[in-house]
C-alpha positions in Angstrom: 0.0 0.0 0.0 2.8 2.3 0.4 4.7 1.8 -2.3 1.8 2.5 -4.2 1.0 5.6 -2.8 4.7 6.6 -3.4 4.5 5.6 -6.8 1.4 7.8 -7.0 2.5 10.8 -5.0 6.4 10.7 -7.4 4.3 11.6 -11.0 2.5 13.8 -9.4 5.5 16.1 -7.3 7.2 15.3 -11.3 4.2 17.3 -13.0 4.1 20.2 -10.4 7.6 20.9 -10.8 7.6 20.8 -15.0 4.3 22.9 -14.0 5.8 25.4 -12.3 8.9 25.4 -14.9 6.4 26.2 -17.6 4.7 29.0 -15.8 7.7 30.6 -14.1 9.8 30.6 -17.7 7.5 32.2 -19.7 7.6 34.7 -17.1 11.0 35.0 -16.6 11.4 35.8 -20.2 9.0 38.4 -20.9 11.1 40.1 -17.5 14.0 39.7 -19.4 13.0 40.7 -22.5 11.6 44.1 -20.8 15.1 44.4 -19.1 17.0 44.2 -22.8 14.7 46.8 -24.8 15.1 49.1 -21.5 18.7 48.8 -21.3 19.1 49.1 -25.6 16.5 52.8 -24.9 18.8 54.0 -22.4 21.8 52.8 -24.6 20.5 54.7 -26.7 19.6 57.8 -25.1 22.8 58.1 -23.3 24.8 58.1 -26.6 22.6 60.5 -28.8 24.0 58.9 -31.8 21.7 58.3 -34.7 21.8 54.2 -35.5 22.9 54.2 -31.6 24.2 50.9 -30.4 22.4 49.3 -33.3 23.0 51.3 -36.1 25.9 51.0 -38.8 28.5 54.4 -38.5 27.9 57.1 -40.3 30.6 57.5 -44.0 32.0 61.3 -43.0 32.6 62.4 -46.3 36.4 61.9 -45.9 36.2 58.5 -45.4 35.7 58.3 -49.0 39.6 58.8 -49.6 39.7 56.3 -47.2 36.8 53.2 -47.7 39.0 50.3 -46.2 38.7 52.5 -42.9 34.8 52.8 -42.6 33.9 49.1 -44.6 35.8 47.9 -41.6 34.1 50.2 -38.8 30.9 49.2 -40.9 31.4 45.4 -40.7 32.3 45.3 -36.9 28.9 47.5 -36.5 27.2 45.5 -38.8 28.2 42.1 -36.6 27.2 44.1 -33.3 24.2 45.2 -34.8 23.2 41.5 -35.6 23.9 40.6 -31.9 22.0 42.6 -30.6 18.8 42.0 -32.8 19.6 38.0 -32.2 19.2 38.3 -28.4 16.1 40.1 -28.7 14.2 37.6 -31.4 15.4 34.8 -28.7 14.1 36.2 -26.4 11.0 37.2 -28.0 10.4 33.9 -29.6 11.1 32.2 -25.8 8.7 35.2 -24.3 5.4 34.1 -27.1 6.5 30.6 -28.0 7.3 29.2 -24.4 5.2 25.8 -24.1 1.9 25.9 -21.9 -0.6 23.1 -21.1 -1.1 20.1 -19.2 1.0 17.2 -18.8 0.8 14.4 -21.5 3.1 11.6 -22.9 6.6 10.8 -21.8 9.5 12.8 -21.7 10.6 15.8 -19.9 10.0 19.7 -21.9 13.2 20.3 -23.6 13.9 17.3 -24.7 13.8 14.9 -27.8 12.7 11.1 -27.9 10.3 8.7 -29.6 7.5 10.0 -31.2 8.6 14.2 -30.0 9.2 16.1 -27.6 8.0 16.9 -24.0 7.6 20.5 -25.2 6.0 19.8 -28.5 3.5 17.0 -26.8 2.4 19.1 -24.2 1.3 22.0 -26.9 -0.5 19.3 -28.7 -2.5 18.2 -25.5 -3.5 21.3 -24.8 -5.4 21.8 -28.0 -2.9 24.3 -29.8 -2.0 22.4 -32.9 0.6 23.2 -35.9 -2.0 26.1 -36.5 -1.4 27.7 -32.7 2.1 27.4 -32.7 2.3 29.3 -36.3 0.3 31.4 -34.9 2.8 31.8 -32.2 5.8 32.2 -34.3 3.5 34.8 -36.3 3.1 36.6 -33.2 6.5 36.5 -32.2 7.8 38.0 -35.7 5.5 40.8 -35.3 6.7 41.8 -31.8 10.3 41.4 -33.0 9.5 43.7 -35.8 7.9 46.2 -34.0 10.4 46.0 -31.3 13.3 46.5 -34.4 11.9 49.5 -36.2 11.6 51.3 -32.7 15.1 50.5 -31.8 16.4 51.6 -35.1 14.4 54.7 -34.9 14.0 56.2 -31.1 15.8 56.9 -29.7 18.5 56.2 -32.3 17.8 59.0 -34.9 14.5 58.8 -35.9 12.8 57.2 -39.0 14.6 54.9 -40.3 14.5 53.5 -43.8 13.5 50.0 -44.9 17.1 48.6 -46.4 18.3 50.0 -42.5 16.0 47.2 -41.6 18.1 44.5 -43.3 20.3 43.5 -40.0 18.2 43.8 -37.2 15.2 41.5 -39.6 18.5 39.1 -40.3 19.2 39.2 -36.8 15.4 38.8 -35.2 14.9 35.4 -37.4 18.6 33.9 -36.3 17.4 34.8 -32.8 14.0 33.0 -33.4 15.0 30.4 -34.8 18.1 29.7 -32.2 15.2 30.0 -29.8 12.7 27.5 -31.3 15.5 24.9 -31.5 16.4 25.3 -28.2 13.1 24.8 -27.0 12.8 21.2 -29.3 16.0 19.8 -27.5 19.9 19.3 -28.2 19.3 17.1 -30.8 17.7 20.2 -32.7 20.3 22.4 -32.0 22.7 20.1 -33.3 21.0 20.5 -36.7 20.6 24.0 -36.2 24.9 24.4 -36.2 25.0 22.3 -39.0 22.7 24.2 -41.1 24.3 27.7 -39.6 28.0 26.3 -41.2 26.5 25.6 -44.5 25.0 29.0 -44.8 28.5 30.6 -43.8 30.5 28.3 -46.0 27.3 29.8 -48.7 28.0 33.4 -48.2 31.5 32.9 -47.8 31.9 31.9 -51.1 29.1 33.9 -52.5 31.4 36.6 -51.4 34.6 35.4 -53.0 32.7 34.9 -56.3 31.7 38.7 -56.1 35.1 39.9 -55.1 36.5 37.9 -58.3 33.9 39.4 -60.4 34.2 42.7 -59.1 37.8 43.0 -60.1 39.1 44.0 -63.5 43.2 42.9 -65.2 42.8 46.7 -66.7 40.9 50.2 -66.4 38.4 51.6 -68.2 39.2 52.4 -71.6 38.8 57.0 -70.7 41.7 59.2 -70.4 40.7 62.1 -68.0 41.9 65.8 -68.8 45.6 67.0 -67.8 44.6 69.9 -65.5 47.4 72.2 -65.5 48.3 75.0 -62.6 46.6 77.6 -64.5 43.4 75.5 -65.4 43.3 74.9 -61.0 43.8 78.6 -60.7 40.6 78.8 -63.2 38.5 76.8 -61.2 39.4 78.1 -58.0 38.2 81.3 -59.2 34.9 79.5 -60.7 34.4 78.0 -57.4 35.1 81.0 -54.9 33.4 83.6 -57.3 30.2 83.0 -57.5 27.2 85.0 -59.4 25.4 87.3 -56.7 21.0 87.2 -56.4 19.0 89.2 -54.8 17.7 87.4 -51.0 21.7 86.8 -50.0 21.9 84.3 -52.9 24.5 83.1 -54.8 24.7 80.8 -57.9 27.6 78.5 -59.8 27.2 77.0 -63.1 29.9 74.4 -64.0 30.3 73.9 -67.2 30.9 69.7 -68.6 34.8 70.9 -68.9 34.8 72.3 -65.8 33.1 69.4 -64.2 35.7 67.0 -65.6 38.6 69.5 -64.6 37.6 69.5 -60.8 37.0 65.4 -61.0 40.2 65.2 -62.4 41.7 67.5 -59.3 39.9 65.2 -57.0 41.6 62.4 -58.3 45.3 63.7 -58.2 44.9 63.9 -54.3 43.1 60.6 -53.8 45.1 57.9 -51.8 45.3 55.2 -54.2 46.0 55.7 -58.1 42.7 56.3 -60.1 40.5 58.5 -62.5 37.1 59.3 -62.8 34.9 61.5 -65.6 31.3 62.3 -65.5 28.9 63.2 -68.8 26.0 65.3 -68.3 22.5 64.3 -69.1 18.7 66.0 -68.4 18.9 65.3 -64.6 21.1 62.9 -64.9 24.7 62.3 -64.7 26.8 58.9 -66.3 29.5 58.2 -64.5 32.9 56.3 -64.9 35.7 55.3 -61.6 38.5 53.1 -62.1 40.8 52.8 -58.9 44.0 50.9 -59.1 44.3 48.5 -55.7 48.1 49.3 -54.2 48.5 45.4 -54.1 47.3 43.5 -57.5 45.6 40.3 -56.4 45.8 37.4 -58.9 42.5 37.8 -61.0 43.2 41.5 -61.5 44.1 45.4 -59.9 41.5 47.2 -61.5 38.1 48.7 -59.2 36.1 49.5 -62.2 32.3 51.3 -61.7 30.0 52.1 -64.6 26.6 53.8 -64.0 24.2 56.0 -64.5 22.3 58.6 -61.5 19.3 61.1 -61.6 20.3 63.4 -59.4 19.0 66.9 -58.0 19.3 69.0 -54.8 15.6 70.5 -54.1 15.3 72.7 -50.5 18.7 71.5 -48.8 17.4 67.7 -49.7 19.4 65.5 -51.9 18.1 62.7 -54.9 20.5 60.1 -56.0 18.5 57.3 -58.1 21.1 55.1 -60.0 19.3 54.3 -63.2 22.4 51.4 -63.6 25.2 50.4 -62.2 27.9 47.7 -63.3 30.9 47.0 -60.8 33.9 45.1 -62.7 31.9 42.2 -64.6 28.4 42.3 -62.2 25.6 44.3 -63.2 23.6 45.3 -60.3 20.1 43.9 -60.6 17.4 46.4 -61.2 15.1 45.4 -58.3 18.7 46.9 -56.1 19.4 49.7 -57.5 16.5 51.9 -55.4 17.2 50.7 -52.2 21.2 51.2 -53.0 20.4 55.2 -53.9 18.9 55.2 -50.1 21.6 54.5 -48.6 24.0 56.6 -50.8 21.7 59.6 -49.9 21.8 57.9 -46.2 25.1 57.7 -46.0 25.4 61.5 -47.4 23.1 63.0 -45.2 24.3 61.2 -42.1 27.8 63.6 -42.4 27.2 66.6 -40.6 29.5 68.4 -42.8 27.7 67.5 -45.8 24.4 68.0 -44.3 25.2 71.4 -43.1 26.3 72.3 -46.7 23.2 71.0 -48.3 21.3 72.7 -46.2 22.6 75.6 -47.7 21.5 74.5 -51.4 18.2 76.1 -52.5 18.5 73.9 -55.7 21.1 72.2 -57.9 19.9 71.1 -61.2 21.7 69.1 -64.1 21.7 69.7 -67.4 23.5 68.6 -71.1 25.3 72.2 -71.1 26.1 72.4 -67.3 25.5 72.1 -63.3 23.4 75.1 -61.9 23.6 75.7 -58.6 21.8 78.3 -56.1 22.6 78.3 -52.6 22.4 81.2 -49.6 25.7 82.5 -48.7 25.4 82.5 -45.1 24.8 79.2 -44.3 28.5 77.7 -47.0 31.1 77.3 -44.3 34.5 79.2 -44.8 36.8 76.4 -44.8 34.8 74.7 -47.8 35.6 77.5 -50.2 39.3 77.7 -48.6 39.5 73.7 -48.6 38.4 73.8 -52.2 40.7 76.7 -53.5 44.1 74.2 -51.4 42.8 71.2 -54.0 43.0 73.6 -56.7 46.2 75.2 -56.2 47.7 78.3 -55.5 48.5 81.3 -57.2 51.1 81.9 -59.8 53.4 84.5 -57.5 52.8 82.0 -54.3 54.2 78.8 -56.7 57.3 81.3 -57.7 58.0 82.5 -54.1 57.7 78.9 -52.6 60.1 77.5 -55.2 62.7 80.2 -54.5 62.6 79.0 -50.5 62.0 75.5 -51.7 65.9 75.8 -53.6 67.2 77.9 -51.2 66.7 75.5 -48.2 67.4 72.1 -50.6 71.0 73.9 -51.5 71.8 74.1 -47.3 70.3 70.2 -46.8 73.5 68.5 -47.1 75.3 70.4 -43.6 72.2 69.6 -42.1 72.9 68.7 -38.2 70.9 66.0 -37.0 68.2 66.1 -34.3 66.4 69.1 -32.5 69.3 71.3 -34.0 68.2 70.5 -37.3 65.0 71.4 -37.3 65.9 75.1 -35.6 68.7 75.2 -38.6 66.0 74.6 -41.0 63.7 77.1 -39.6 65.9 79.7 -39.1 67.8 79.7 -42.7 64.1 80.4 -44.0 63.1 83.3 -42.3 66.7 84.5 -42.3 65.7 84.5 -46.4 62.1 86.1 -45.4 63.5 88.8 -43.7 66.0 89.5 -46.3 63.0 89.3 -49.1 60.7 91.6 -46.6 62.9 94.6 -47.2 60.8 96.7 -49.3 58.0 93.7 -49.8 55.1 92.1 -48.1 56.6 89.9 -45.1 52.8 87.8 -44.8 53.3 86.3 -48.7 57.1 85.8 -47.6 56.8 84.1 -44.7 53.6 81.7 -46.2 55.9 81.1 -49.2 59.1 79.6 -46.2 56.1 77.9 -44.3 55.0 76.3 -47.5 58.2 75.2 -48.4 59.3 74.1 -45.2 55.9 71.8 -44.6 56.7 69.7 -48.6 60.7 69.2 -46.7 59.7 68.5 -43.4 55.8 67.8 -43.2 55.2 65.7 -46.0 56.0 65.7 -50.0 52.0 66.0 -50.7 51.8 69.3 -49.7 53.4 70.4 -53.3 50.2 68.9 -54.8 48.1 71.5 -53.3 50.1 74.4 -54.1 52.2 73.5 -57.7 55.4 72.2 -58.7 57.9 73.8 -57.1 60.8 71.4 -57.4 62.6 69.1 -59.8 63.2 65.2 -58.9 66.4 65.8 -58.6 65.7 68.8 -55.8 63.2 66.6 -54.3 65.6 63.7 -53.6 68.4 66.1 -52.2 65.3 67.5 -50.3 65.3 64.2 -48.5 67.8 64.8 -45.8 65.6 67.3 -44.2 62.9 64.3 -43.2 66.0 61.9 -42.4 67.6 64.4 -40.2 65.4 67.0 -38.6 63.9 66.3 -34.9 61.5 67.8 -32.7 62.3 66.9 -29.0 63.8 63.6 -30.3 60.7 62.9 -32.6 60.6 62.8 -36.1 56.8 62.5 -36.2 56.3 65.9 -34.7 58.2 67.7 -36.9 55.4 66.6 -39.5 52.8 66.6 -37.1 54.1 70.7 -36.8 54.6 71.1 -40.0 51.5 69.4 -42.1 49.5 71.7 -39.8 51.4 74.6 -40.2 51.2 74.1 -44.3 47.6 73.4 -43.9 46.8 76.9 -42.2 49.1 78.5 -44.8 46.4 76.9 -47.2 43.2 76.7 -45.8 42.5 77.9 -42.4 43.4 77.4 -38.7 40.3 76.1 -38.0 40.8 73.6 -41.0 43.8 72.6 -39.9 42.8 72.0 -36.1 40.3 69.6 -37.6 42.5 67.3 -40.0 44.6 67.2 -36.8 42.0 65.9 -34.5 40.4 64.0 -37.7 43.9 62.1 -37.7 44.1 61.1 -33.7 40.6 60.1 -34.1 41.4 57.6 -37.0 44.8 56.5 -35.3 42.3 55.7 -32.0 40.3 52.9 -34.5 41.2 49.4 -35.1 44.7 48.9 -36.6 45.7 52.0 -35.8 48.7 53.6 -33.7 46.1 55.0 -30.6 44.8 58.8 -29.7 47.5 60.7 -29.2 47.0 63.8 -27.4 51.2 64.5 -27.4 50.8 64.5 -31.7 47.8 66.8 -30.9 50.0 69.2 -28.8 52.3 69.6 -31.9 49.6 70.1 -34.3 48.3 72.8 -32.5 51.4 74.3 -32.3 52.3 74.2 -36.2 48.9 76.0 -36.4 49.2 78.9 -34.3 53.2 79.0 -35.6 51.8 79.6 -39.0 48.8 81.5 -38.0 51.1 84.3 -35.7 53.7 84.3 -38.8 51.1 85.1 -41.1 48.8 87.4 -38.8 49.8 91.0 -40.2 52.9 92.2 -41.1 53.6 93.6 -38.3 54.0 89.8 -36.5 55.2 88.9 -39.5 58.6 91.2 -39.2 58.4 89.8 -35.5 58.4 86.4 -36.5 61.3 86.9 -38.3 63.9 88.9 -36.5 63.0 86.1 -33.7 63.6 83.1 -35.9 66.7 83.8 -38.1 69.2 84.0 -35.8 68.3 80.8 -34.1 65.8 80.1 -31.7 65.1 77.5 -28.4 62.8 74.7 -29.1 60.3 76.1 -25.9 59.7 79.1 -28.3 58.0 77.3 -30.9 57.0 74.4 -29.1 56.3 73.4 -25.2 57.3 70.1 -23.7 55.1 67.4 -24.2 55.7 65.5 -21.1 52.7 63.5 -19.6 50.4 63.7 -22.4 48.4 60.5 -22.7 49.2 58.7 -25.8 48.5 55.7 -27.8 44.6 55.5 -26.6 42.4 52.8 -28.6 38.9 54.0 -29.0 37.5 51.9 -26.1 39.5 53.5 -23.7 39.3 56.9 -24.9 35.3 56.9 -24.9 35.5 55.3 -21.3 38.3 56.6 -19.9 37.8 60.3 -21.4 34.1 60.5 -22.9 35.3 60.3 -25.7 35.7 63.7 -27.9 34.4 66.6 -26.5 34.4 64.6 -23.2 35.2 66.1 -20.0 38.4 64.2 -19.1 39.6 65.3 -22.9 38.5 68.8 -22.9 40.5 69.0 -19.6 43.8 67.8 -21.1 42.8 70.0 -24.2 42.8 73.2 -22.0 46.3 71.2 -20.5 47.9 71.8 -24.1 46.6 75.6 -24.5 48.5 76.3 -21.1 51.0 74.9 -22.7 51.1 76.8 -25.8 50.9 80.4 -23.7 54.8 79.5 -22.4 56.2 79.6 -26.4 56.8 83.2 -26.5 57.2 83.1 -30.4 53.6 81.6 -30.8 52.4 85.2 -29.1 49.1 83.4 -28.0 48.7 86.3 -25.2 48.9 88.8 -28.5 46.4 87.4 -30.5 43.8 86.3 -28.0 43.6 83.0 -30.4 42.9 80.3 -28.3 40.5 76.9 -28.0 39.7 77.1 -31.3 39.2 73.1 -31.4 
């Protein structure tokens, strides 16, 4: 009698517990599912980032001299992205999908043996069906939609468009379908790594097929214009002088030649070998890129794109419909080409730089004959127009003065002393030259022309492009010993760190050149790169307000140079660097500093104008120009 009542009283404590397991775990997942949209919402919130911890980083215009850089940033965000959305459709397929009903058949819920499983029985019992759990997994998708399009929108930028919607759908459905395995038992989620293998082995070669087809053993069969200095010096005054209209209005009209001039220009200071050319059309503009990679790959070099865009500018707004598009041997399907046009406008509008400047455009409209563009002067930023006019060269008299420092300073390399000493040696035979050129002539244009000539020897070679030739090959290999040679405190990387920026203020403007400078730490803080360095920082800032006090008025002009040609100490041009954080990875500096703009890095940026105030050749006290970051 009592080992009956036992073997009564054992199925019957079994049955509470699964019971209580099926009640309590449906309930401890809709808890946690609350807890993870919560904690993505204040994610969000916290960051103020449009595409937040879910979205894919926004392509800054610059990146597009640099693409390896943000297709790398974009894949990492692209894999976090599809984390994220996979926890939430497991846990939202657990939360609606969790199995209810009484007890029936052998077997425990979870797992697989004989005719099913515990789970799958039990949902049978209770009436449900194959129609109520589709209806389930129905449910399930819906919530997990609803839940993505919210999370990609607030608080994470707003709307957000359907090919945005791509990851997190990818992402839901791997998470829903991880779930609904694990709910059928081991045995199901066994299959469920086997068929997860053969999809990657899929796309993996899906993706090398594309990356064959995509490349090209030559370029495309065009030969872009030769833009010579005086065709840049055209263009820069096309560009910069535009046609006044009345309501503070201003309009451009670029000509097909002058459209293939300025692509052309574009091209010459593009990282990696390339050309480009552009016919005009009735709203329309066909289009043709070839970019040589630095390192052929077997089945070719060539990055060839052929296509064909409407595009127009209406109210600050841009349109970009590609009507086709080949890349290397593939010719993107028509049913993509839509959805690829949103995201290039996206991707456009997503850079505050760009969207601030095509806010400014009332309308831009293509034509056969030209590109007409009306925009409101007020709203064009300064160091467009004064970015522009560096691409497109410099003036004639600028060139000539630049290549008479340029010669002078390459006939005194070869006595060169090495270290700190050089670089003082170098500095002060220029302006010795400037202040011999001032007598009787304008010391600003002298001492931009030594600047300029000093930042192609000791910044970088590049800088030339952006002025003119100034130098044979023969001068520029003599030239050499300068970059060899020359240190600043003991480091060759400041003296081009110093020198890029001073060249870039020369060119475009102090505020231009802070931000390349802080554009470049912010790069070097990514992945593969050297680390934020806010030492590097320190000696662009200095390079810019060296250039910016030479160049002032003529009055700090003259003062620059009686100070500077008869040799000068280091601490006048540029303060010890001592204890400034570098090599920072981006984790760390967002954690550790808030990132840029944070308060830990505003505080060591107000560290470094301190700083600056002791070089008493910089005359920061003078010119009141400081935190211009």
């Amino acid at each position: 009698m009592q080992s009956k009542v036992q073997s009564d009283i054992q199925p019957n404590a079994s049955w509470s517990l699964s019971s209580a397991l099926l009640r309590h775990g449906r309930l401890l997942a809709w808890g946690a599912l609350a807890g993870y949209v919560l904690l993505l919402g204040a994610i969000g919130i916290v960051r103020h980032s449009p595409g937040g911890v879910v979205g894919l980083p926004p392509l800054q215009l610059r990146l597009l001299f640099a693409p390896e850089e943000w297709l790398v940033r974009a894949a990492l965000a692209a894999v976090g992205q599809l984390a994220v959305f996979t926890v939430l459709g497991f846990l939202v397929h657990v939360a609606i999908c969790w199995p209810t009903g009484k007890r029936g058949g052998e077997g425990k819920p979870g797992e697989e043996g004989g005719r099913g499983s515990g789970a799958k029985r039990v949902q049978d019992r209770s009436g449900e069906g194959l129609l109520g759990s589709w209806r389930r997994r129905l449910a399930a998708l819906a919530v997990g939609g609803a839940l993505a399009v919210l999370l990609s929108g607030w608080p994470f930028g707003g709307a957000v468009s359907a090919f945005a919607l791509v990851v997190p759908v990818c992402g839901l459905l791997l998470g829903g379908s991880i779930a609904a395995h694990a709910l059928r038992g081991r045995w199901a989620m066994l299959r469920l790594a086997g068929k997860l293998a053969a999809v990657g082995v899929l796309a993996g070669a899906a993706t090398g097929v594309l990356a064959y087809l995509a490349l090209e053993n030559i370029p495309l069969p065009f030969e872009p214009p030769e833009v010579t200095p005086t065709e840049k010096r055209r263009l820069s005054h096309l560009v910069t002088h535009a046609q006044p209209m009345p309501g503070n209005r201003e309009h451009l009209r670029w000509s097909q030649h002058d459209v293939e001039g300025l692509l052309a220009t574009a091209m010459e200071h593009a990282p990696m070998e390339g050309k480009a050319r552009a016919d005009l059309g009735q709203d329309a503009v066909a289009g043709e890129l070839s970019v040589a990679l630095p390192r052929p790959v077997p089945w070719g070099r060539y990055f060839n794109v052929r296509g064909v865009f409407r595009i127009a500018v209406d109210s600050g707004r841009l349109r970009l419909e590609p009507l086709q598009l080949q890349v290397g041997r593939v010719r993107v399907p028509t049913l993509l080409l839509r959805p690829l046009g949103q995201v290039a406008v996206a991707v456009v509008h997503a850079d505050p730089y760009a969207r601030d400047t095509l806010a400014s455009i009332d309308r831009l409209h293509v034509t056969p004959e030209a590109v007409d563009m009306t925009y409101r002067t007020g709203q064009f930023r300064d160091d467009l127009v004064a970015a522009l006019r560096a691409h497109l060269g410099e003036p004639d008299e600028v060139v000539q003065a630049t290549a008479v420092y340029y010669r002078h300073l390459v006939g005194r390399a070869e006595p060169l002393p090495r270290g700190d000493e050089g670089f003082v040696a170098a500095v002060s035979s220029a302006f010795a030259l400037a202040e011999e050129r001032s007598v009787g002539g304008d010391p600003v244009a002298e001492n931009r022309a030594a600047i300029l000539a000093l930042a192609i020897l000791l910044g970088h070679s590049r800088v030339e492009s952006f002025i003119g030739t100034v130098g044979t090959e023969e001068l520029r290999r003599a030239g050499r010993v300068y970059l060899a040679r020359a240190r600043l405190r003991g480091r060759r990387d400041w003296v081009q760190h110093f020198f890029v920026s001073a060249g870039l203020t020369v060119l475009t403007s102090p505020a231009a050149s802070n931000g390349v400078g802080l554009l470049k730490e912010e790069i070097d803080a990514g992945p593969g790169g050297s680390g934020f360095s806010f030492a590097d920082l320190l000696a662009d800032r200095a390079g810019t307000e060296f250039a910016r006090t030479a160049t002032r008025n003529p009055a700090a002009a003259r003062r620059m140079q009686r100070r500077l040609a008869g040799g000068f100490a280091i601490d006048d041009v540029f303060p010890p660097a001592a204890g400034l954080p570098e090599g920072i990875p981006d984790a760390r500096l967002q954690a550790e500093y808030g990132g840029v703009g944070g308060p830990k890095f505003r505080a060591i940026l107000d560290d470094i104008e301190r700083r600056l105030l002791t070089c008493a050749a910089l005359e920061l006290g003078q010119s009141g120009a400081r935190q211009v970051w």
